[in-house]
Residue frames as a rotation matrix with the C-alpha (Angstrom) as fourth column:
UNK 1
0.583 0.813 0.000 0.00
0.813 -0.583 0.000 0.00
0.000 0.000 -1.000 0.00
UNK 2
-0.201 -0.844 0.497 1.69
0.801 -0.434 -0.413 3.31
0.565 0.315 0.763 -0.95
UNK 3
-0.440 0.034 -0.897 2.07
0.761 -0.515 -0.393 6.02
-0.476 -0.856 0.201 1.79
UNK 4
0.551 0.422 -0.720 0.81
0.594 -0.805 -0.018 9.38
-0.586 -0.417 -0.694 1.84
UNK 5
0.199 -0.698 0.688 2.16
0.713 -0.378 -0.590 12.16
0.672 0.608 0.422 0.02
UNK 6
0.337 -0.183 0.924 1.75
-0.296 -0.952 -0.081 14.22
0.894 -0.246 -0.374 2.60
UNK 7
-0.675 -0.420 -0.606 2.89
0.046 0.797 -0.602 13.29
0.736 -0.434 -0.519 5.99
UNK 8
0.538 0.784 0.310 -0.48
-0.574 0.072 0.815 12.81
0.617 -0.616 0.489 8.33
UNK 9
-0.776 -0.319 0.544 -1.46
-0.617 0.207 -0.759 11.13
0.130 -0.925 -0.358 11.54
UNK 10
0.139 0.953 -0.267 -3.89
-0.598 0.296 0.745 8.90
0.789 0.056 0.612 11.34
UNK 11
-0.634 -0.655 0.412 -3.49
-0.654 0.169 -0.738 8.08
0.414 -0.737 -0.535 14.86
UNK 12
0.677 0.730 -0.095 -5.09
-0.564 0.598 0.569 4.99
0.472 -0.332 0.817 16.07
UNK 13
0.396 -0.803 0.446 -2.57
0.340 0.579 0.741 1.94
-0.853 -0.142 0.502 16.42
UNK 14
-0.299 -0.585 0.754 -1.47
0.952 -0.241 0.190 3.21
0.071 0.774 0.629 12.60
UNK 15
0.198 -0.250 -0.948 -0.12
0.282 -0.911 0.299 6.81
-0.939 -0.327 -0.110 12.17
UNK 16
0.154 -0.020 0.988 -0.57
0.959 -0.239 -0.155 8.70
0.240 0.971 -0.018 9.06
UNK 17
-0.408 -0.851 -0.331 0.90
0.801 -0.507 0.318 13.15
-0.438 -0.135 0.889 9.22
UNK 18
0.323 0.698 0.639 -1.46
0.938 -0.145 -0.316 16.10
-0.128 0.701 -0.701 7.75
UNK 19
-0.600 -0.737 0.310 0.51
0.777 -0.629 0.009 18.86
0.188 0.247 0.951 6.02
UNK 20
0.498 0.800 0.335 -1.00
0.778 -0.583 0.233 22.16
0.382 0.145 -0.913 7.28
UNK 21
0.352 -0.725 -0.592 1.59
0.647 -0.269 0.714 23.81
-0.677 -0.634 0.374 8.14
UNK 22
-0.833 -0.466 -0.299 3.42
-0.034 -0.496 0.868 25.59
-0.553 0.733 0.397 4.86
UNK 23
0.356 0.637 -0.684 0.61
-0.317 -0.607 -0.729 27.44
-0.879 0.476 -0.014 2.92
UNK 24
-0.439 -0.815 0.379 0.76
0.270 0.282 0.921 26.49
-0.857 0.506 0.096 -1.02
UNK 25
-0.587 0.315 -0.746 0.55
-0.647 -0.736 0.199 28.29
-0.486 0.599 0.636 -4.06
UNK 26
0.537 0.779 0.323 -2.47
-0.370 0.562 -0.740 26.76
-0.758 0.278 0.591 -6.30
UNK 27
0.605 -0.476 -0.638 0.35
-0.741 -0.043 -0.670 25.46
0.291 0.879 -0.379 -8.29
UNK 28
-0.553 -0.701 0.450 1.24
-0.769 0.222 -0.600 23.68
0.321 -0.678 -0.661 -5.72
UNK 29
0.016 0.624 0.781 -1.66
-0.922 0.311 -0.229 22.52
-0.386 -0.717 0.580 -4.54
UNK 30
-0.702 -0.206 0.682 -1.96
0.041 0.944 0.328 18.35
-0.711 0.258 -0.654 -5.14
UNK 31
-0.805 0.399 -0.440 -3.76
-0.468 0.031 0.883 16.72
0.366 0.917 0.162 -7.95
UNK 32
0.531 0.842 0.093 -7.19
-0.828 0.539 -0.156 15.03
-0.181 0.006 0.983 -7.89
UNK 33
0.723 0.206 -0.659 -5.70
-0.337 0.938 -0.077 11.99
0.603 0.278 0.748 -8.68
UNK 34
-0.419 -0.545 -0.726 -3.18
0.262 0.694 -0.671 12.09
0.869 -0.472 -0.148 -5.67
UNK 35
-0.425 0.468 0.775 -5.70
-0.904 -0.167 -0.394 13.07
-0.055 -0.868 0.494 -3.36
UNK 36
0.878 0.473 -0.067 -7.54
-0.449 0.865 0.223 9.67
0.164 -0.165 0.973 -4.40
UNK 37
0.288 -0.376 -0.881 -4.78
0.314 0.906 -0.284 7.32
0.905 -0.195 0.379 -4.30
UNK 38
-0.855 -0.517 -0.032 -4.36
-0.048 0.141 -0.989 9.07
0.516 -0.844 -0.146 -0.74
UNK 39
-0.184 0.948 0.258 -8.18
-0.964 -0.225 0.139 8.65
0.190 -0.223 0.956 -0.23
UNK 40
0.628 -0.021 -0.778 -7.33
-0.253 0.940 -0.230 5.19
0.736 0.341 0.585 -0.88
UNK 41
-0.649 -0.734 -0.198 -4.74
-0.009 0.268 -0.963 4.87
0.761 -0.624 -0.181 1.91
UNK 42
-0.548 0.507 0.665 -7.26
-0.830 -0.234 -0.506 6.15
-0.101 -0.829 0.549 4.32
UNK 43
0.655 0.748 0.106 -9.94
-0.754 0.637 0.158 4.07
0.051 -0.183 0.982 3.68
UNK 44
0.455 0.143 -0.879 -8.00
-0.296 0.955 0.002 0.97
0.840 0.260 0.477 2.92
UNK 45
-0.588 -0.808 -0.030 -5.77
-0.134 0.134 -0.982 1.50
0.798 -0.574 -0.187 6.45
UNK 46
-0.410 0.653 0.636 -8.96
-0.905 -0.203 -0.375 1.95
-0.116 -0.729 0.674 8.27
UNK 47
0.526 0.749 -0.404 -10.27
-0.782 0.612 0.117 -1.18
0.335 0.255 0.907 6.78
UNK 48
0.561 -0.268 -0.783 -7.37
0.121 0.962 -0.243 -3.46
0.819 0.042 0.573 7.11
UNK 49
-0.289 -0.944 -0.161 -5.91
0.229 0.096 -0.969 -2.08
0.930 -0.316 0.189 10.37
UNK 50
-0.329 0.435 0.839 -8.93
-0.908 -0.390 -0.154 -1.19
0.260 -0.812 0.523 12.70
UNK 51
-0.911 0.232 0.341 -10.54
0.129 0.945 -0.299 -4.09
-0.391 -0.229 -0.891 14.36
UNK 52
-0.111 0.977 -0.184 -13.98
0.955 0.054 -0.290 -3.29
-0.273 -0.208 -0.939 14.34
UNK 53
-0.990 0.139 -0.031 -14.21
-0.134 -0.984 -0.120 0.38
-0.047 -0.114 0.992 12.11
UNK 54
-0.244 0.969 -0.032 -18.27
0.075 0.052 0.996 -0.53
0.967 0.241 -0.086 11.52
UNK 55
-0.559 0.422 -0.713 -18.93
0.822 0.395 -0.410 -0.58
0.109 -0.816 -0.568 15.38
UNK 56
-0.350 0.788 -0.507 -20.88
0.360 -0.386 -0.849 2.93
-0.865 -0.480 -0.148 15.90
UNK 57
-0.195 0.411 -0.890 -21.57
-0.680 -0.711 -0.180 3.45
-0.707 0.570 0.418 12.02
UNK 58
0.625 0.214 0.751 -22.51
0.221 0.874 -0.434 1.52
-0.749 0.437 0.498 8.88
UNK 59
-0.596 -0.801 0.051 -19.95
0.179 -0.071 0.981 0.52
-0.783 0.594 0.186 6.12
UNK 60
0.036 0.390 0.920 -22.78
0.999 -0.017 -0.032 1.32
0.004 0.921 -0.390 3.81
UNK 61
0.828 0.540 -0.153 -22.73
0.531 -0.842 -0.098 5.00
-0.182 0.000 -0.983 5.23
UNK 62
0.307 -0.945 0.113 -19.12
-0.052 0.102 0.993 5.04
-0.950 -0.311 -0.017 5.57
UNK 63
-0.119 0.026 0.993 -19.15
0.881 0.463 0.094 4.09
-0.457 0.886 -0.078 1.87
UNK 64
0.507 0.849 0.147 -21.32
0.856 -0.478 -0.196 7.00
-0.096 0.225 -0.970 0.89
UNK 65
0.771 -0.389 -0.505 -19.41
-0.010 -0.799 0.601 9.41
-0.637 -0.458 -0.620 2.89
UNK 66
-0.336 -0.940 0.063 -15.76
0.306 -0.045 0.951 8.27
-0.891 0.338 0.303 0.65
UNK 67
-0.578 -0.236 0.781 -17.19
0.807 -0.022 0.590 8.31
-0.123 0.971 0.203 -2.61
UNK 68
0.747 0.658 0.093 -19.47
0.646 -0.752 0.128 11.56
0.154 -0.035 -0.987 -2.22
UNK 69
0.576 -0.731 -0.366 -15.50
-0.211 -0.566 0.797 13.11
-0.790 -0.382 -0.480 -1.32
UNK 70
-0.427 -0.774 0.468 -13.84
0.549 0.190 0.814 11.60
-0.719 0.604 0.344 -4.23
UNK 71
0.110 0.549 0.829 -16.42
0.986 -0.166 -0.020 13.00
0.127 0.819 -0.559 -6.37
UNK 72
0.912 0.410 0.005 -15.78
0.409 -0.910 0.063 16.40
0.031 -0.055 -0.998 -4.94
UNK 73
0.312 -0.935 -0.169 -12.30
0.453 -0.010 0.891 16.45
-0.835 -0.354 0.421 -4.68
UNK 74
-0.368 -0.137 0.920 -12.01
0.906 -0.274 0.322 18.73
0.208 0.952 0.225 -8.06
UNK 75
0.599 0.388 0.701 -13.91
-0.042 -0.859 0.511 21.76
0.800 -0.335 -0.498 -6.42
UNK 76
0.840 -0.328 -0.431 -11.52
0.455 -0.005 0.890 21.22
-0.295 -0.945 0.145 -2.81
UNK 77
0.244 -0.901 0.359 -8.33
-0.767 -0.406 -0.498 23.38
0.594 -0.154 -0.790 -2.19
UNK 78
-0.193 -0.586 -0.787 -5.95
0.090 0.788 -0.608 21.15
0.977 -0.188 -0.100 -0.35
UNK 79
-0.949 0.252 0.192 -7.13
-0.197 0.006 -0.980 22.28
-0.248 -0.968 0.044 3.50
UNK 80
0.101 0.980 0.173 -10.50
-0.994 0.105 -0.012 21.58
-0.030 -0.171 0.985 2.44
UNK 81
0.432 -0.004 -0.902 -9.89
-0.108 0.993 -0.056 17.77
0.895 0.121 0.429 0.87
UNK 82
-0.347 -0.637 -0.689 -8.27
0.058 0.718 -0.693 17.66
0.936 -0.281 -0.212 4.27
UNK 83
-0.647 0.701 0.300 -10.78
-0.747 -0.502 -0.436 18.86
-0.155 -0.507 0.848 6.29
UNK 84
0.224 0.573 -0.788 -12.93
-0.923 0.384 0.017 16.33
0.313 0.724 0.615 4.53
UNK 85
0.080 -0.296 -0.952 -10.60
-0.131 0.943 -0.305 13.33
0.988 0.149 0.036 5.14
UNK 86
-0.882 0.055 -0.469 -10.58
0.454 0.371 -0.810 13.96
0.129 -0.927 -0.352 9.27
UNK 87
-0.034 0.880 0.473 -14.48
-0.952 0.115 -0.283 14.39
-0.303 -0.460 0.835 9.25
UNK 88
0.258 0.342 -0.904 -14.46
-0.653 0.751 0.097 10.85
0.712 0.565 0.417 7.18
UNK 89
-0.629 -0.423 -0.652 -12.00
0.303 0.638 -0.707 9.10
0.715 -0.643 -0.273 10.04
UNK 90
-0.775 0.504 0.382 -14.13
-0.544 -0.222 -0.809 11.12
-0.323 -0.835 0.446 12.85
UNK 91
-0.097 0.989 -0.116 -17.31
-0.931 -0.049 0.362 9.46
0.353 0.143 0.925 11.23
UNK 92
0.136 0.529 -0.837 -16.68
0.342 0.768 0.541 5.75
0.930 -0.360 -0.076 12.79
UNK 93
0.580 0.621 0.527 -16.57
-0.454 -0.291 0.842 7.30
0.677 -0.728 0.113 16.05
UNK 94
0.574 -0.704 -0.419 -13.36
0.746 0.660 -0.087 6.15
0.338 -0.263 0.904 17.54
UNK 95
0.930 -0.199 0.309 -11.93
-0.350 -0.739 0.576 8.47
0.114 -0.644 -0.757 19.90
UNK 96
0.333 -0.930 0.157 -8.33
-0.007 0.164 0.986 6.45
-0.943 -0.330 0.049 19.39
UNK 97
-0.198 -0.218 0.956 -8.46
0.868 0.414 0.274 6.50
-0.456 0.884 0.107 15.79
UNK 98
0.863 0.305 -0.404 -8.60
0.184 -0.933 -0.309 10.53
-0.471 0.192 -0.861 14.34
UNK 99
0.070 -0.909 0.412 -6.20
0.994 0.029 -0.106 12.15
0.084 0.417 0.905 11.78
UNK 100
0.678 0.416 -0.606 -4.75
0.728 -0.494 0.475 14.99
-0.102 -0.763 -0.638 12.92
UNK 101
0.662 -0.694 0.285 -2.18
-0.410 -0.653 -0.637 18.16
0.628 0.305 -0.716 12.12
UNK 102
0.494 -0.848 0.192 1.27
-0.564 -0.145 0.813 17.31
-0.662 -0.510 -0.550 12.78
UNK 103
0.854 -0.374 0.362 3.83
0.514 0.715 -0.473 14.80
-0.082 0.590 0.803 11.60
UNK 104
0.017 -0.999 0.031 7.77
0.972 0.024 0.235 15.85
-0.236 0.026 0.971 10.25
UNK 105
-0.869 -0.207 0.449 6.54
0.243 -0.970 0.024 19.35
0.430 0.130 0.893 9.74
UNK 106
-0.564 0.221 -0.795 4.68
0.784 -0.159 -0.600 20.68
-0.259 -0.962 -0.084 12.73
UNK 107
0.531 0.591 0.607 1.74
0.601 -0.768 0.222 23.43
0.598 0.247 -0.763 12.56
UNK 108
-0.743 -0.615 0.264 4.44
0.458 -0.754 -0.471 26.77
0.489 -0.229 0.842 12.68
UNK 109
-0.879 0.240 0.412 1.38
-0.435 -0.758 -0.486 29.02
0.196 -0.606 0.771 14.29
UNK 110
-0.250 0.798 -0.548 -1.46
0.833 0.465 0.298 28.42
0.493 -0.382 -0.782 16.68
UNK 111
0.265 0.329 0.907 -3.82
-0.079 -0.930 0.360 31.35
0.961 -0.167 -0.220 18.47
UNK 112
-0.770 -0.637 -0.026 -3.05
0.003 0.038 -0.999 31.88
0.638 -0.770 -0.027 21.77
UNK 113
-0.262 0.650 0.713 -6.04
-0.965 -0.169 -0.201 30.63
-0.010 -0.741 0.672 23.53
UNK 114
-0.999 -0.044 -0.007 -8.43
-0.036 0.889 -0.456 27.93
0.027 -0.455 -0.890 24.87
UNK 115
-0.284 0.952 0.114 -12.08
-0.875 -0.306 0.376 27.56
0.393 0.007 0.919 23.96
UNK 116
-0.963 0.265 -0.053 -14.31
0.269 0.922 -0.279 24.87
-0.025 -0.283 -0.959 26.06
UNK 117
-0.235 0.963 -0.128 -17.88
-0.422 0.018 0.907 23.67
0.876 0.267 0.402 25.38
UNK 118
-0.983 -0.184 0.001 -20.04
-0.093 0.493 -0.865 23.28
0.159 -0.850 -0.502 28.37
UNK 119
-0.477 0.872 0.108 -22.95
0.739 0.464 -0.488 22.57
-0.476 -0.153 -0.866 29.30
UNK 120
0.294 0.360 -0.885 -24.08
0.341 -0.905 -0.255 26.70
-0.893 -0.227 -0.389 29.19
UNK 121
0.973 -0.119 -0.198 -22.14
-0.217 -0.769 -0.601 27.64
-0.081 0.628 -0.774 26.18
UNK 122
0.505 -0.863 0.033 -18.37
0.715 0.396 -0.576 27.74
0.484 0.314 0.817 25.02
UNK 123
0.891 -0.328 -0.313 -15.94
-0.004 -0.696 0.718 29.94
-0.453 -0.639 -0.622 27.27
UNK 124
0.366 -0.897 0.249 -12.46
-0.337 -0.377 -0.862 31.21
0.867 0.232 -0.441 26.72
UNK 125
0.877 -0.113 -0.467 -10.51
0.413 0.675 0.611 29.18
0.246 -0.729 0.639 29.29
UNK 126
0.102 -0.971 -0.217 -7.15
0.614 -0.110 0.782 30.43
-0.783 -0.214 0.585 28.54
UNK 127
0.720 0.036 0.693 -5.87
0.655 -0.364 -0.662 33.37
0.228 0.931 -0.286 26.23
UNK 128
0.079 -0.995 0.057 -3.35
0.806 0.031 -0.591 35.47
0.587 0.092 0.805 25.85
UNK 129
-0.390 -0.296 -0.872 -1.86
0.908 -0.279 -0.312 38.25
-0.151 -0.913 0.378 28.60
UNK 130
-0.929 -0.314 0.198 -3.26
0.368 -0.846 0.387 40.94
0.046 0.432 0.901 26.14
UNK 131
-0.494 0.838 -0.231 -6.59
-0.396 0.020 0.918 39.74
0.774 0.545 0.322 25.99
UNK 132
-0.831 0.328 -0.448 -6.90
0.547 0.623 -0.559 38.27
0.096 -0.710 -0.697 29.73
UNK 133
-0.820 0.565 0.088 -9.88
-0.319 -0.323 -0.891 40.34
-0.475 -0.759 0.446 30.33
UNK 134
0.321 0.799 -0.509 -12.07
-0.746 0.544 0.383 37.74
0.583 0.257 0.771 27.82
UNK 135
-0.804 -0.006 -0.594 -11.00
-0.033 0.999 0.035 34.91
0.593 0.048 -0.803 30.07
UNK 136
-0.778 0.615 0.128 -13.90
0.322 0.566 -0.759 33.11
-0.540 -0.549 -0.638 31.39
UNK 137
-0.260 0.955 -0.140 -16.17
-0.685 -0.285 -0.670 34.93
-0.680 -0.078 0.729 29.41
UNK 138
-0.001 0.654 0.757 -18.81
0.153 0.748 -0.646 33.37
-0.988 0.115 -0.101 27.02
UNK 139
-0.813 -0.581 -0.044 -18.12
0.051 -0.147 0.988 33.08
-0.580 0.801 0.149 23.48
UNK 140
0.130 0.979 0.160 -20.91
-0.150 0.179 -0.972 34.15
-0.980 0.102 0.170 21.26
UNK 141
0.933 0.316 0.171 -19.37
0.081 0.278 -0.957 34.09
-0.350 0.907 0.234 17.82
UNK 142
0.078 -0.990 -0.113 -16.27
0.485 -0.062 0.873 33.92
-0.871 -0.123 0.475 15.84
UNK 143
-0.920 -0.391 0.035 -16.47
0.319 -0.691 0.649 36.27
-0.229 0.608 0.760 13.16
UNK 144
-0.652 0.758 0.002 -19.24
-0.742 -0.638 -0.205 35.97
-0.155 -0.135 0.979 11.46
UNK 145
-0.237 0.399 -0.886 -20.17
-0.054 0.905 0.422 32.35
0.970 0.148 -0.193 12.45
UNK 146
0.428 0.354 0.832 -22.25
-0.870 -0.089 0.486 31.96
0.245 -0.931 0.270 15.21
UNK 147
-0.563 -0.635 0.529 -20.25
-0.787 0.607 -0.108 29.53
-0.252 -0.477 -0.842 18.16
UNK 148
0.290 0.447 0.846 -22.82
-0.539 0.807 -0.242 27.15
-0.791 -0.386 0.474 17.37
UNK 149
0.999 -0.017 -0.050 -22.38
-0.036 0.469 -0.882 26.35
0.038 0.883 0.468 13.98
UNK 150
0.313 -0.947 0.072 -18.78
-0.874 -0.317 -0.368 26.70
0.371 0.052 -0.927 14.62
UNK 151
-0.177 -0.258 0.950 -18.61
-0.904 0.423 -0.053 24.33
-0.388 -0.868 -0.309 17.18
UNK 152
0.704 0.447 0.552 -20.61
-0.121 0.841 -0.528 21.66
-0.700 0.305 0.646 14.93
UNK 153
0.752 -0.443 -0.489 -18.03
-0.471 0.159 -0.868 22.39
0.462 0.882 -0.089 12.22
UNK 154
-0.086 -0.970 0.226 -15.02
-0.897 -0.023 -0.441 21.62
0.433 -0.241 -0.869 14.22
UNK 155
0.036 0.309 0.950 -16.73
-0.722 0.666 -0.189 18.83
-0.691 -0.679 0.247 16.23
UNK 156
0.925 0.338 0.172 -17.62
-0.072 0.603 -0.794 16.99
-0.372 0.722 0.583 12.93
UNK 157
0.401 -0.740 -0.539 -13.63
-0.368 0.409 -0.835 16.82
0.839 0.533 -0.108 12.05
UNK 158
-0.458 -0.555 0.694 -12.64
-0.883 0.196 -0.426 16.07
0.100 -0.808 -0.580 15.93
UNK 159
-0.200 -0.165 -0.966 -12.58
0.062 0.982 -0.180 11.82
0.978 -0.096 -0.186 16.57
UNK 160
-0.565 0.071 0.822 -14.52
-0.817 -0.191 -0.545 10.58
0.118 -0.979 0.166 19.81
UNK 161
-0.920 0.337 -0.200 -16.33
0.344 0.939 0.000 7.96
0.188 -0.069 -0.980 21.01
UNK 162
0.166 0.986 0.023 -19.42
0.986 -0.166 0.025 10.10
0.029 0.018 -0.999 21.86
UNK 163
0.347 -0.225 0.911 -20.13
0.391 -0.848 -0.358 13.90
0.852 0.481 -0.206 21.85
UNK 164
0.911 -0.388 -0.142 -18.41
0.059 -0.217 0.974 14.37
-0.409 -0.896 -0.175 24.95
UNK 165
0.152 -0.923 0.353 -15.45
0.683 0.356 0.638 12.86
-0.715 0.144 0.685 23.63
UNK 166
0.074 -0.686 0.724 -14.91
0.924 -0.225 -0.308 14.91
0.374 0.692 0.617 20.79
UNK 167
0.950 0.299 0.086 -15.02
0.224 -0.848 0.481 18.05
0.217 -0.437 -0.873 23.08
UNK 168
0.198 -0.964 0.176 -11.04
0.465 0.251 0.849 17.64
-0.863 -0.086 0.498 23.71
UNK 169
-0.018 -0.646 0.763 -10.25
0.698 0.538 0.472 17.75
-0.716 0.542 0.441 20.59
UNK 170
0.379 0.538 0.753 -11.94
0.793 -0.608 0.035 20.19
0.477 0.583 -0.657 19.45
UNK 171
0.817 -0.209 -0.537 -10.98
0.131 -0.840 0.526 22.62
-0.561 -0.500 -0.660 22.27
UNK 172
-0.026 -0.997 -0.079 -7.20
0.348 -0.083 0.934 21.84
-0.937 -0.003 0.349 20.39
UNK 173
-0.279 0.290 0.916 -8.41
0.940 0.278 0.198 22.19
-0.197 0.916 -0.350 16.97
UNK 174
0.914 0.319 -0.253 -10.23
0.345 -0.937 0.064 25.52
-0.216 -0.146 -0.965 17.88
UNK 175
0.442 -0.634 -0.635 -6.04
0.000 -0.708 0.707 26.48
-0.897 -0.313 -0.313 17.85
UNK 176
-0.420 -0.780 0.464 -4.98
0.339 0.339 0.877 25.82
-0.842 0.526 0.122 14.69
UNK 177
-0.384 0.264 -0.885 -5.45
-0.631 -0.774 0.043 28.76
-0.674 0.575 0.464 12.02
UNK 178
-0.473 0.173 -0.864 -5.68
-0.809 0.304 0.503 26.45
0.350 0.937 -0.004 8.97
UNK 179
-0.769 0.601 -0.218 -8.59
0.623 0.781 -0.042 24.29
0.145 -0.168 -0.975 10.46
UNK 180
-0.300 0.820 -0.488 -10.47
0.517 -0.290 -0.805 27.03
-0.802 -0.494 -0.337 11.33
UNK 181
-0.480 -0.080 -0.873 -9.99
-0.497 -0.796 0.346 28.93
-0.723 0.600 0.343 8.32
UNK 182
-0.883 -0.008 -0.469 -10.35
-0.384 0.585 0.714 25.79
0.269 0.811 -0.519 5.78
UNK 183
-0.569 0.820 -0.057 -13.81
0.821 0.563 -0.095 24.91
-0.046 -0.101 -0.994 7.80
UNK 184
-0.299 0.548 0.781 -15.08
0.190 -0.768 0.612 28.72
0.935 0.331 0.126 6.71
UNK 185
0.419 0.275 -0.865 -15.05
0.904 -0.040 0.425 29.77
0.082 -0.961 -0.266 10.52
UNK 186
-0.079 -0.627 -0.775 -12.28
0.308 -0.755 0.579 32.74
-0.948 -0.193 0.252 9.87
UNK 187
0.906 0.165 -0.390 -11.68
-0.141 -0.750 -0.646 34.96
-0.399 0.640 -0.657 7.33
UNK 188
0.410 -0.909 -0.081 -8.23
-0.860 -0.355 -0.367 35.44
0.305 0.220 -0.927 7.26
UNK 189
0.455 -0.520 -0.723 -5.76
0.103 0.837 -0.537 32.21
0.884 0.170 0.435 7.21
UNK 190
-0.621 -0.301 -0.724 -4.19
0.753 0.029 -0.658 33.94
0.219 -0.953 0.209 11.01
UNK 191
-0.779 0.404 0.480 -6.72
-0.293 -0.911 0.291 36.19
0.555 0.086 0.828 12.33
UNK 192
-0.277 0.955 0.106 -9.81
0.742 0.143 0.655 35.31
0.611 0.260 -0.748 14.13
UNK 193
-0.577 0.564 0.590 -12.28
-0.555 -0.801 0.223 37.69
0.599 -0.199 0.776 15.44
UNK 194
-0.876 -0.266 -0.403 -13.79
0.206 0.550 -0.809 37.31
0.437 -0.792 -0.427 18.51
UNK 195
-0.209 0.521 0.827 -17.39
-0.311 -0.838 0.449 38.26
0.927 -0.163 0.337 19.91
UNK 196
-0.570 -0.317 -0.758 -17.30
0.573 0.508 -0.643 37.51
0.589 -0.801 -0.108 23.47
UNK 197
0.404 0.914 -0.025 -19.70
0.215 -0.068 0.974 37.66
0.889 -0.399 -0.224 26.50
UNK 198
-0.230 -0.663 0.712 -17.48
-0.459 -0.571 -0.680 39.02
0.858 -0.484 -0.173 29.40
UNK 199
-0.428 0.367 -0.826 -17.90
0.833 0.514 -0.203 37.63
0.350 -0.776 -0.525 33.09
UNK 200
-0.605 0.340 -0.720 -18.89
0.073 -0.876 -0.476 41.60
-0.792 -0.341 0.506 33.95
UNK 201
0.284 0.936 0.209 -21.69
0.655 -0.029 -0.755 41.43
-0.701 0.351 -0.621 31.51
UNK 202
-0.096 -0.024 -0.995 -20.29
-0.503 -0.862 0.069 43.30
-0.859 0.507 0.070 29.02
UNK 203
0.903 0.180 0.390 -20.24
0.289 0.418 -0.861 42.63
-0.318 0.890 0.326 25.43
UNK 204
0.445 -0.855 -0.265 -16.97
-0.529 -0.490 0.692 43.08
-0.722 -0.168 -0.671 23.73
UNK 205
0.900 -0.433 0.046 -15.24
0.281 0.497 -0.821 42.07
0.333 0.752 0.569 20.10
UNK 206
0.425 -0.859 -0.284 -11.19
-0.562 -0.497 0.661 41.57
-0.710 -0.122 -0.694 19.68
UNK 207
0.807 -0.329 -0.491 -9.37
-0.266 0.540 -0.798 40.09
0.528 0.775 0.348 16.80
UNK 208
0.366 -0.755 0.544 -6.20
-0.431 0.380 0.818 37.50
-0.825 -0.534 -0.187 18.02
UNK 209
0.390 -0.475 -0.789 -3.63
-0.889 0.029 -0.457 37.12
0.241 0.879 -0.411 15.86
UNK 210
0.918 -0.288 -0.274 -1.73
0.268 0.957 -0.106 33.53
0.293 0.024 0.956 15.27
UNK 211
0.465 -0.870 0.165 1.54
-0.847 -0.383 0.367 33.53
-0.257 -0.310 -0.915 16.85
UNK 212
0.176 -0.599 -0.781 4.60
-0.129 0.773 -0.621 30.75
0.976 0.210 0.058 16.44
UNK 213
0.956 0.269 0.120 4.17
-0.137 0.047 0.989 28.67
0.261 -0.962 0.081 19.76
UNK 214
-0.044 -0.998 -0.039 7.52
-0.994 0.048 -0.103 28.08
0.105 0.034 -0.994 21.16
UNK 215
-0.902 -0.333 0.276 6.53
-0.240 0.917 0.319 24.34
-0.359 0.221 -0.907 20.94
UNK 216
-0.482 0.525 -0.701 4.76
-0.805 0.052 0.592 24.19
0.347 0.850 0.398 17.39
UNK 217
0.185 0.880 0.438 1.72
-0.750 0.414 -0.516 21.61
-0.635 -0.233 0.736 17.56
UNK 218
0.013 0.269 -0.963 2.39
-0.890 0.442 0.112 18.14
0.456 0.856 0.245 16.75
UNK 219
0.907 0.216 0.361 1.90
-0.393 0.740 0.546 14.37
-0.149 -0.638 0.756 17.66
């Protein structure tokens, strides 16, 4: 079975690398025919190296889901077709089995915060020293996507075992410019825009730029 071209994670017991890191000119960008023959790796590693990938979905939906992506893979920029390929691994529902940014080149910038879904709403756990006066508050949108539909977008590429489980992941995901951007959550590729529910009742927008972490995001 021929590897990846790019270098993914397809972390489960087998480990596949997902370039998102180095931006590329549309000249750059892969063909349609090596996104399938790496559409093919996925599926065929998931088939012959999970035990049991049919256990919370059906291989008939599972089906559906690959060839409804190969067929679109001609309209996808490369962060979308990869967007695409970790909602396809999140769809059996395997919180040990999720492909994920990192690998031999590491995601170079990441925002400097921490969103968590709770029960009430999503909050700003952590953020940077500039911006400490949104922690704790309540996130109501991120530009001009409301947190909910956000949240579903990111959830639907973040691996769990139930919708708890993919809350984790997602909170990490939430950092990484080119996931949020490539799932039409941001504008801008480092940038997002914040509308945010203070703990002092206020209302209150701020834009947070991507920074370069001093240990870059990978597995």
């Amino acid at each position: 079975m021929p590897r990846p071209r790019l270098g993914w994670i397809l972390s489960f017991a087998f480990l596949v690398p997902l370039a998102l890191s180095v931006p590329r000119s549309r000249a750059e960008q892969l063909s349609t025919e090596q996104w399938r023959e790496d559409l093919r790796f996925v599926v065929d590693s998931l088939r012959e190296i999970h035990p049991k990938p049919f256990l919370r979905t059906t291989e008939g939906a599972f089906s559906a889901e690959v060839a409804d992506l190969s067929a679109a893979l001609p309209d996808l920029d490369d962060d979308q077709v990869v967007m695409r390929l970790m909602r396809l691994v999140a769809s059996i529902g395997d919180g040990h089995t999720a492909l994920i940014p990192g690998g031999p080149q590491p995601v170079r910038h990441a925002y400097p915060l921490r969103l968590h879904r709770f029960q009430d709403g999503v909050y700003v756990v952590s953020i940077d020293a500039d911006l400490a006066h949104l922690a704790g508050g309540r996130v109501v949108r991120i530009g001009d996507v409301a947190i909910e539909d956000a949240v579903a977008r990111v959830e639907a590429v973040s691996s769990g075992d139930s919708e708890f489980g993919k809350r984790w992941p997602a909170s990490l995901l939430f950092t990484v410019p080119r996931v949020v951007h490539a799932l039409g959550i941001t504008a801008s590729p480092l940038e997002m825009s914040l509308a945010v529910a203070t703990p002092d009742g206020l209302s209150t927008e701020a834009t947070l730029a991507a920074v370069e972490p001093e240990e870059p995001f990978q597995s």
